[in-house]
C-alpha positions in Angstrom: 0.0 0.0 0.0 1.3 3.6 -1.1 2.2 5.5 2.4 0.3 8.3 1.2 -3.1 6.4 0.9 -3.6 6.9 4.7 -2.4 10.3 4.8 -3.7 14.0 5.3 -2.1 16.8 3.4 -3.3 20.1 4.4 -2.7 23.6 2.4 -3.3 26.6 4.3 -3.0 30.2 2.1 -3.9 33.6 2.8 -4.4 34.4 -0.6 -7.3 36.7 -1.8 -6.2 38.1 -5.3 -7.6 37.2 -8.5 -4.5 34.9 -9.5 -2.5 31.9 -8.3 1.0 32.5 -6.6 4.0 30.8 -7.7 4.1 28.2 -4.8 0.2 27.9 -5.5 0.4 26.5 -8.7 3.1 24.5 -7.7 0.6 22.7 -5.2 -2.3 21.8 -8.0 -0.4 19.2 -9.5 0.3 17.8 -6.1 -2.8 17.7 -4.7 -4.0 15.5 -8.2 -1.6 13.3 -7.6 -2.2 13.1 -3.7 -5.7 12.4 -4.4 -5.0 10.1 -7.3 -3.0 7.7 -4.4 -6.0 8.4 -2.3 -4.5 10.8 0.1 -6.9 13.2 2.0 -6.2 16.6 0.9 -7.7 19.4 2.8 -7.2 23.6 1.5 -7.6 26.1 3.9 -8.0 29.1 1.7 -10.2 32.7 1.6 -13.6 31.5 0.2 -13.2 33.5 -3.0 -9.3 32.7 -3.1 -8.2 31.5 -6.1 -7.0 28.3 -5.6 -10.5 27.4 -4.1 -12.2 26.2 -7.2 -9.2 24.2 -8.9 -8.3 22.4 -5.9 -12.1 21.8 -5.5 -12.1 20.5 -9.4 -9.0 18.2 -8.1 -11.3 16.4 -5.2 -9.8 18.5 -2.2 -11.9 19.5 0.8 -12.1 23.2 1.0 -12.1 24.6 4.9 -13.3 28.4 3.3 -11.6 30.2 5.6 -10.3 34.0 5.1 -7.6 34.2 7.3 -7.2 37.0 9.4 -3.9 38.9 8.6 -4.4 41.7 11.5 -5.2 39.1 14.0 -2.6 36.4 13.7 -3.7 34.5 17.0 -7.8 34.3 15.8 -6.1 32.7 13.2 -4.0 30.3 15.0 -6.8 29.4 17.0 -8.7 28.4 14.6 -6.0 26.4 12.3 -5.3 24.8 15.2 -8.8 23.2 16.3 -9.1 22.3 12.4 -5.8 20.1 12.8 -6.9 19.0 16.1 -9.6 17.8 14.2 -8.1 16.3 11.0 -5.2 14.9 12.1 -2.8 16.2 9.3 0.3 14.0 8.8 2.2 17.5 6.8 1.0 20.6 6.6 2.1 22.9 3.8 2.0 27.1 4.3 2.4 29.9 1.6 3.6 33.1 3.1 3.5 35.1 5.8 -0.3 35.3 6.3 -0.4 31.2 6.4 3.0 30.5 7.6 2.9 31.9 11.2 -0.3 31.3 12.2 0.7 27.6 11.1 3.9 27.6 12.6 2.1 28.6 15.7 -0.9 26.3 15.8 1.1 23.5 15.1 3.0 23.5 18.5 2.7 19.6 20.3 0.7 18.5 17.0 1.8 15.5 15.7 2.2 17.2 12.4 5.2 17.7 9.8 5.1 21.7 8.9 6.4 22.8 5.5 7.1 26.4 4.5 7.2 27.1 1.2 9.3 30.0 -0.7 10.1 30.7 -3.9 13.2 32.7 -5.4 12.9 35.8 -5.1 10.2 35.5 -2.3 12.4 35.7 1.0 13.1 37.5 3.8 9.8 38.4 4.4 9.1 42.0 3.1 5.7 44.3 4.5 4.1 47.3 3.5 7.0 49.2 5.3 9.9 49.3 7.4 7.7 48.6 11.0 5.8 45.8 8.8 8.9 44.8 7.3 10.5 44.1 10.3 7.4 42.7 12.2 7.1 40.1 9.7 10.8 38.6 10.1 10.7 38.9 13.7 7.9 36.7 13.6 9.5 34.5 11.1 12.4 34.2 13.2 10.5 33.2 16.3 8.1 31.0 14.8 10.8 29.2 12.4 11.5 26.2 15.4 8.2 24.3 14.3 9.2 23.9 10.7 10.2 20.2 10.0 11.1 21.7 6.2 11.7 24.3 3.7 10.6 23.7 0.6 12.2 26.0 -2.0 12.7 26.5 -5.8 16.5 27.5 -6.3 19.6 26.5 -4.7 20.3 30.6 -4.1 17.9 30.6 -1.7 18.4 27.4 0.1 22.5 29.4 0.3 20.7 32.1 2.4 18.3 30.2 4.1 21.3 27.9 5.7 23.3 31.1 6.0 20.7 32.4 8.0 21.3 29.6 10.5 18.1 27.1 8.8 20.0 23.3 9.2 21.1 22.2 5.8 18.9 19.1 6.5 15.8 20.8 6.5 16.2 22.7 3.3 14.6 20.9 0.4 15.3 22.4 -3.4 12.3 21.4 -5.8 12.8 23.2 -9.1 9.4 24.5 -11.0 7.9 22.6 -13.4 5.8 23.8 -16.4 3.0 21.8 -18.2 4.9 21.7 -21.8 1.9 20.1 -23.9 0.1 23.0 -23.0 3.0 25.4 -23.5 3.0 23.5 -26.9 -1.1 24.3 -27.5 -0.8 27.5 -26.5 2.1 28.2 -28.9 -0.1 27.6 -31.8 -2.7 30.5 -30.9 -3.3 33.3 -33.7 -2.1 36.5 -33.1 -1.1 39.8 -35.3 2.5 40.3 -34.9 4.6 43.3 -35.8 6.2 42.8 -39.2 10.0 43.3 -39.4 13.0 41.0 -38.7 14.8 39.9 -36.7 12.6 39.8 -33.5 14.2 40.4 -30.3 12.4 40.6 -26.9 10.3 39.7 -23.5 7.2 38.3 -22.7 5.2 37.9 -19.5 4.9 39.9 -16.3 5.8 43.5 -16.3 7.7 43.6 -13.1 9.8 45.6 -12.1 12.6 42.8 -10.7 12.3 41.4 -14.5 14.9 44.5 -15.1 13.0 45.3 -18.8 15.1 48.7 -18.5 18.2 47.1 -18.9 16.8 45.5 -22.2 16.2 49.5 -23.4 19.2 51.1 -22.7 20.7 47.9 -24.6 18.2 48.2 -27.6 20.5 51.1 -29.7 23.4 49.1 -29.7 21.7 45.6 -31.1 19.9 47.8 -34.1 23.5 49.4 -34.5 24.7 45.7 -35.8 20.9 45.0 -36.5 19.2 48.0 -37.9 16.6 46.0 -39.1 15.8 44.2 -35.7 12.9 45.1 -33.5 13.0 44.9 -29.5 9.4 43.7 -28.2 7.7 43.7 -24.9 4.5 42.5 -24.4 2.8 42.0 -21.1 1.0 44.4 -18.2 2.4 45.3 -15.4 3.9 47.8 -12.9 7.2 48.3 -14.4 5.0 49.2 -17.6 5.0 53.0 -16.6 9.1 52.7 -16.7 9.1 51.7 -19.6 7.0 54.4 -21.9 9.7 57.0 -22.2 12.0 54.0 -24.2 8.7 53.0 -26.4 7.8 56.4 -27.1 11.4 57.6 -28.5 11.5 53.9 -30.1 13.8 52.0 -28.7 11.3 49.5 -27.7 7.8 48.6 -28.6 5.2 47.7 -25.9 2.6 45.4 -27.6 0.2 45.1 -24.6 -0.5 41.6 -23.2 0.0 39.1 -25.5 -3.0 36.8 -26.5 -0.7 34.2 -25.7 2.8 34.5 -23.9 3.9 31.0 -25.5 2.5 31.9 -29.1 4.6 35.2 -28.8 7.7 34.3 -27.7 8.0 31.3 -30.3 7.7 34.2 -33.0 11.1 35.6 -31.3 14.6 34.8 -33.0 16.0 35.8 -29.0 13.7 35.9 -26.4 15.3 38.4 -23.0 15.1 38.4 -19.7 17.1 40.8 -18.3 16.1 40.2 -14.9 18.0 42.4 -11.6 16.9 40.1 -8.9 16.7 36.4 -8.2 13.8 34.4 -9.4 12.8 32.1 -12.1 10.3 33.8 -14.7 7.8 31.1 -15.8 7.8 32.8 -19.4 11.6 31.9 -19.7 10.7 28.1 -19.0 7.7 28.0 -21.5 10.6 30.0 -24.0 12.9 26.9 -22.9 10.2 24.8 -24.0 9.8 25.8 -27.1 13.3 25.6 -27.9 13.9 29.2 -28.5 17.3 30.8 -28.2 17.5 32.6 -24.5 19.8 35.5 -22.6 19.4 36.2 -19.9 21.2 38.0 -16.3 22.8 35.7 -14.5 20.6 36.1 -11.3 20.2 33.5 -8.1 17.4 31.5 -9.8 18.5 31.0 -13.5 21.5 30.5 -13.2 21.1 26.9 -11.7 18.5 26.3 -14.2 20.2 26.1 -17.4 24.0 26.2 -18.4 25.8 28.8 -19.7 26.7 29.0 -23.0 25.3 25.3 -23.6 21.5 26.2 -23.2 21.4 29.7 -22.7 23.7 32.9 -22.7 24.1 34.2 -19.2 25.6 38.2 -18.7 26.0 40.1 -15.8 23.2 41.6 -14.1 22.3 45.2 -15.1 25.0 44.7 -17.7 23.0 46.8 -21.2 26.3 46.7 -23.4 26.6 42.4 -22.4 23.3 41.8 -23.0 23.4 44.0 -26.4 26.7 41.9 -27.6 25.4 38.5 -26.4 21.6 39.3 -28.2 23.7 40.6 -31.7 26.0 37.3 -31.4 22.9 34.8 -31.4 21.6 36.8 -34.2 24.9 36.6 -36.3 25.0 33.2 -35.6 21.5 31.8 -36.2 23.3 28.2 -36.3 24.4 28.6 -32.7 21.6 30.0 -31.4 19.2 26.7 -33.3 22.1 24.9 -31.0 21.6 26.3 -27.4 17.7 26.6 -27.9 17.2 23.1 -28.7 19.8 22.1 -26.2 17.3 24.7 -23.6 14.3 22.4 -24.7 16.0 19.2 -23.8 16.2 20.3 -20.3 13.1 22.0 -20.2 11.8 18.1 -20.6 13.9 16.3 -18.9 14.2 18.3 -15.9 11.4 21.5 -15.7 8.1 19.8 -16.9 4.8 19.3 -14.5 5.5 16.0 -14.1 9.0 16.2 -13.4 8.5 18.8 -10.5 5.5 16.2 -9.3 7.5 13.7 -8.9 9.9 15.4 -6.9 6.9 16.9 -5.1 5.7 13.3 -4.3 9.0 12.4 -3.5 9.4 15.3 -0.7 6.2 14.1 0.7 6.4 10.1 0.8 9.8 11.2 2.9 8.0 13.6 5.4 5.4 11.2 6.0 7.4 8.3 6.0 
């Protein structure tokens, strides 16, 4: 019998905006295959959150619950008399708003208690300095209940033991990406921008995706490539950043794509030019589709693909590397076939759903072991 067939996996998030975090979507999957071995699967989430009606879909219990982020002990209360209750064998939080309260209700439980962070993600940050500091105070004081980090980049397992977190109880599980729906989506019609090469980014507008850096690099790649055009399509905050470069034409803002997968597979380089850590789901599903990628060499990617074999790393920040790497891919479109079907091979083999599943389902089986 499968370990997990008598277990109980609980999800507790705070989240109440309109789309699934990062280390949401990471738990779908799991919970489908949790309830495919016939493991109870219980979400505590906000009754409108979004990862209520997909994990619903998926056969878990739902516990609508909107947890209370200016009462952290109502909260704790409550999680705890619902563990009390269900008996969970691990118990899995996404930030600050689940994570404490968990950490806190699961004192003298019987219960394995996993926080999850992403790249990018960690310390802690609040609406301010006082919150800010509030928040990793907490952290700090609350971090003796967790059995495990789980966490997507070896960067951030590097701080997290720094930080005095036992090596033991840091687990790395890289992302995964569905790629037959990468694949699917890649074949959605869109108008695109005439002109050749095509050179540019696709997917959130943030401003740690460092799209400025791609600008003040644009003049030099038309200068060996007058006839190339630097794209960026997507909303976001950073958007507002970038208007001065698309209105004096160094770039060209197409607005969000009707597809991010069908737009970057029209790209002969697709850019991230990111200034902090993190792994951009965008550049996987590029990765997928076996386009040729550069990108900063940031805690996050650069343990995701190698350098000059898969993808062309430059220095953070860096415009006149990232101009001379992007115009050496496009003079040598033989290369660049090279490096982004070499990207795609590890997109498979190493960054698909059911690659980061399995390791999911690995993490667990060992926790409730």
């Amino acid at each position: 019998m499968s370990p997990l067939r008598t277990a109980t996996v609980l999800f507790v998030t705070g989240r109440v905006g309109p789309s699934l975090s990062r280390v949401e979507r990471s738990w779908l999957p799991l919970m489908a295959a949790l309830v495919a071995e016939r493991a109870n699967v219980l979400v505590v989430g906000a009754p409108r959150g979004p990862i209520v009606a997909p994990a619903r879909a998926l056969g878990a219990t739902i516990a609508p619950y909107h947890v209370d982020r200016f009462n952290i002990w109502i909260t704790r209360n409550r999680l705890r008399a619902y563990m009390k209750r269900h008996e969970p064998t691990v118990a899995f939080g996404a930030g600050y708003r689940a994570d404490a309260p968990l950490r806190l209700a699961a004192r003298g439980l019987p219960v394995k208690v996993v926080s999850s962070a992403h790249c990018g993600g960690w310390p802690p940050h609040g609406m301010g300095p006082l919150s800010t500091w509030g928040r990793r105070w907490m952290e700090r004081r609350t971090r003796g209940r967790v059995d495990a980090f789980a966490v997507d980049c070896r960067g951030l397992a590097d701080m997290l033991e720094a930080d005095g977190i036992p090596a033991g109880a840091i687990h790395v599980i890289p992302p995964g990406i569905d790629i037959g729906t990468v694949i699917r989506d890649a074949a959605i019609a869109f108008e695109m921008p005439e002109g050749h090469p095509r050179v540019g980014y696709a997917g959130a507008l943030e401003r740690s995706r460092g799209l400025g850096t791609l600008a003040t690099a644009a003049p030099a790649i038309r200068e060996r490539h007058p006839e190339a055009r630097v794209l960026v399509a997507g909303e976001g905050p950073a958007r507002l950043g970038l208007l001065p470069a698309s209105l004096d034409g160094r770039i060209e803002l197409v607005g969000r794509p009707a597809s991010v997968p069908a737009f970057l597979s029209t790209l002969d380089v697709c850019v991230f030019p990111s200034s902090a850590p993190g792994i951009p789901t965008s550049l996987l599903e590029a990765a997928a589709l076996g386009r040729p990628i550069v990108a900063c060499d940031v805690d996050g990617i650069r343990e995701m693909f190698a350098d000059g074999v898969e993808i062309a790393l430059v220095p953070q920040g860096n415009a006149p590397a990232l101009a001379e790497a992007v115009s050496a891919l496009l003079d040598d479109p033989e290369h660049a076939r090279t490096l982004g079907k070499a990207a795609r091979l590890r997109a498979i083999d190493d960054y698909s759903a059911a690659a980061a599943t399995r390791r999911g389902m690995d993490f667990i089986r060992t926790l409730s072991a």
